[in-house]
MIPAZA-339860 format. One record per residue (C-alpha): z, x, y; residue number from 1; residue in three letters. Coordinates in pm, whole numbers. Layout:
# residues N
((Z, X, Y), NUM, "Ala")
...
END
This chain:
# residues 105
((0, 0, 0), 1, "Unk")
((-130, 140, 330), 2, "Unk")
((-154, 33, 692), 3, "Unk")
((-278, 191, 998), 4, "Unk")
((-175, 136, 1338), 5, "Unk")
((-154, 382, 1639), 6, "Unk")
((-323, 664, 1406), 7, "Unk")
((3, 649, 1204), 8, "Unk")
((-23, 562, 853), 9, "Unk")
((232, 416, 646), 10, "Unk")
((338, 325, 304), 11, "Unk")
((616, 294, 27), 12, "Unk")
((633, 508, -296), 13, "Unk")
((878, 463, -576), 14, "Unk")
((1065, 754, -732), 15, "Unk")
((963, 748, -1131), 16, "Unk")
((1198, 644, -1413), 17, "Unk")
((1465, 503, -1151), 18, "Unk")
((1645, 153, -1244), 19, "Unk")
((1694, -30, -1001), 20, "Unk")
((1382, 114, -783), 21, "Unk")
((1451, 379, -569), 22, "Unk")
((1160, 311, -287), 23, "Unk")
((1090, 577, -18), 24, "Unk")
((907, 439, 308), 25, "Unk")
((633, 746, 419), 26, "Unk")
((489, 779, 781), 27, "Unk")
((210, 1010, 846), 28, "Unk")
((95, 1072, 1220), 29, "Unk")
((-164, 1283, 1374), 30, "Unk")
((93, 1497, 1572), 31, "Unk")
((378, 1602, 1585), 32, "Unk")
((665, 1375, 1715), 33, "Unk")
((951, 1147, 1644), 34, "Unk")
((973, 811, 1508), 35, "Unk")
((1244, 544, 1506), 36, "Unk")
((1224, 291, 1237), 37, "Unk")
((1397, -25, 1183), 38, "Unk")
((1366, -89, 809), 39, "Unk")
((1507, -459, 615), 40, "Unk")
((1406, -593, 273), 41, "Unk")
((1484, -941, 189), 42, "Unk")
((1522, -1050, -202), 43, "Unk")
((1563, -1394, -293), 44, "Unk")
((1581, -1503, -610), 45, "Unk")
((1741, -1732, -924), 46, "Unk")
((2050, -1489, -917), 47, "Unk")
((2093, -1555, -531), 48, "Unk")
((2016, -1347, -234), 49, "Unk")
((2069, -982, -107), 50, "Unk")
((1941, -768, 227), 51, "Unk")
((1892, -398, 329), 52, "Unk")
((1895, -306, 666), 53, "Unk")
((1882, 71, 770), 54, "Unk")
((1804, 243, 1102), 55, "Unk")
((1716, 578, 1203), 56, "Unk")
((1521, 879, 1383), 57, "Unk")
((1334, 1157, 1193), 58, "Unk")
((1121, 1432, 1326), 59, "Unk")
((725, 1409, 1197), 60, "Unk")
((509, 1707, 1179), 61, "Unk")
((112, 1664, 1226), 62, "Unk")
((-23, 1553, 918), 63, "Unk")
((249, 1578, 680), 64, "Unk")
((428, 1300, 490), 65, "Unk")
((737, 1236, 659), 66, "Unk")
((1027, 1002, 441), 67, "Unk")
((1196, 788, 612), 68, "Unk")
((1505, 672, 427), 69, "Unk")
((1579, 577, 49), 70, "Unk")
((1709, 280, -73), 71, "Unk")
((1723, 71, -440), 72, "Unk")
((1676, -235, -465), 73, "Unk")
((1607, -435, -776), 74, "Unk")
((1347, -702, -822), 75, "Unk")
((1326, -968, -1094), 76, "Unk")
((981, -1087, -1214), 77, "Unk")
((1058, -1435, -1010), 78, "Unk")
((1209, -1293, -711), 79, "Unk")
((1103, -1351, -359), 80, "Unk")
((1158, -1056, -194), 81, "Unk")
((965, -856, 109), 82, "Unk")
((1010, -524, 319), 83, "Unk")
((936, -476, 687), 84, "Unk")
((924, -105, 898), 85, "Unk")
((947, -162, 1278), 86, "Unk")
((793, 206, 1387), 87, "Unk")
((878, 339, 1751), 88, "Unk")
((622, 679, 1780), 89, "Unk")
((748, 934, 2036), 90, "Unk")
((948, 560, 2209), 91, "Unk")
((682, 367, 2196), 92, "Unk")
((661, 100, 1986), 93, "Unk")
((367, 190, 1695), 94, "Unk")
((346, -106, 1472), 95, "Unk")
((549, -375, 1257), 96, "Unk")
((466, -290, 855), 97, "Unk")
((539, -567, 586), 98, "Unk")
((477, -500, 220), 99, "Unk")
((573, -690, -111), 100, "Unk")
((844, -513, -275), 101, "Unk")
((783, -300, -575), 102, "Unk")
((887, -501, -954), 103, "Unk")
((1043, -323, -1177), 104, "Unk")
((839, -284, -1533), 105, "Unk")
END
């Protein structure tokens, strides 16, 4: 899952063999810079509800991969359940990501 806004791109990965899922949010920019995220994922499902909601700065260098944060979070076959990144670039606002969250095999 990508999107591109700004000349960022962004996109979750999922750290192998992990239960629950361990997902990683990556930014990628054209320069070098800051970025401020506002990250929440929403699950809703037969077993009731649960939210994430995580904050933060991190330095990006010009085309590398920058993580963002880490967080698990485990998703039933059923389950509702959505993430959004809110991406500030250098304090200006760069973009509002939503992707479905990753299922667990």
């Amino acid at each position: 899952m990508m999107a591109m806004d700004t000349g960022l791109q962004v996109w979750l990965d999922t750290v192998p063999g992990t239960r629950p899922s361990v997902i990683v949010p990556y930014v990628r920019s054209p320069e070098n810079g800051t970025v401020r995220y506002q990250l929440s994922a929403v699950r809703q499902g037969r077993s009731g509800s649960s939210s994430i909601k995580q904050s933060g700065t991190v330095p990006m260098q010009a085309d590398r991969p920058t993580a963002l944060t880490r967080f698990s979070l485990s998703v039933g076959s059923q389950d509702q359940c959505r993430i959004e990144l809110i991406l500030f670039a250098n304090g200006h606002p760069a973009g509002t990501y939503t992707f479905a969250c990753p299922r667990n095999p």
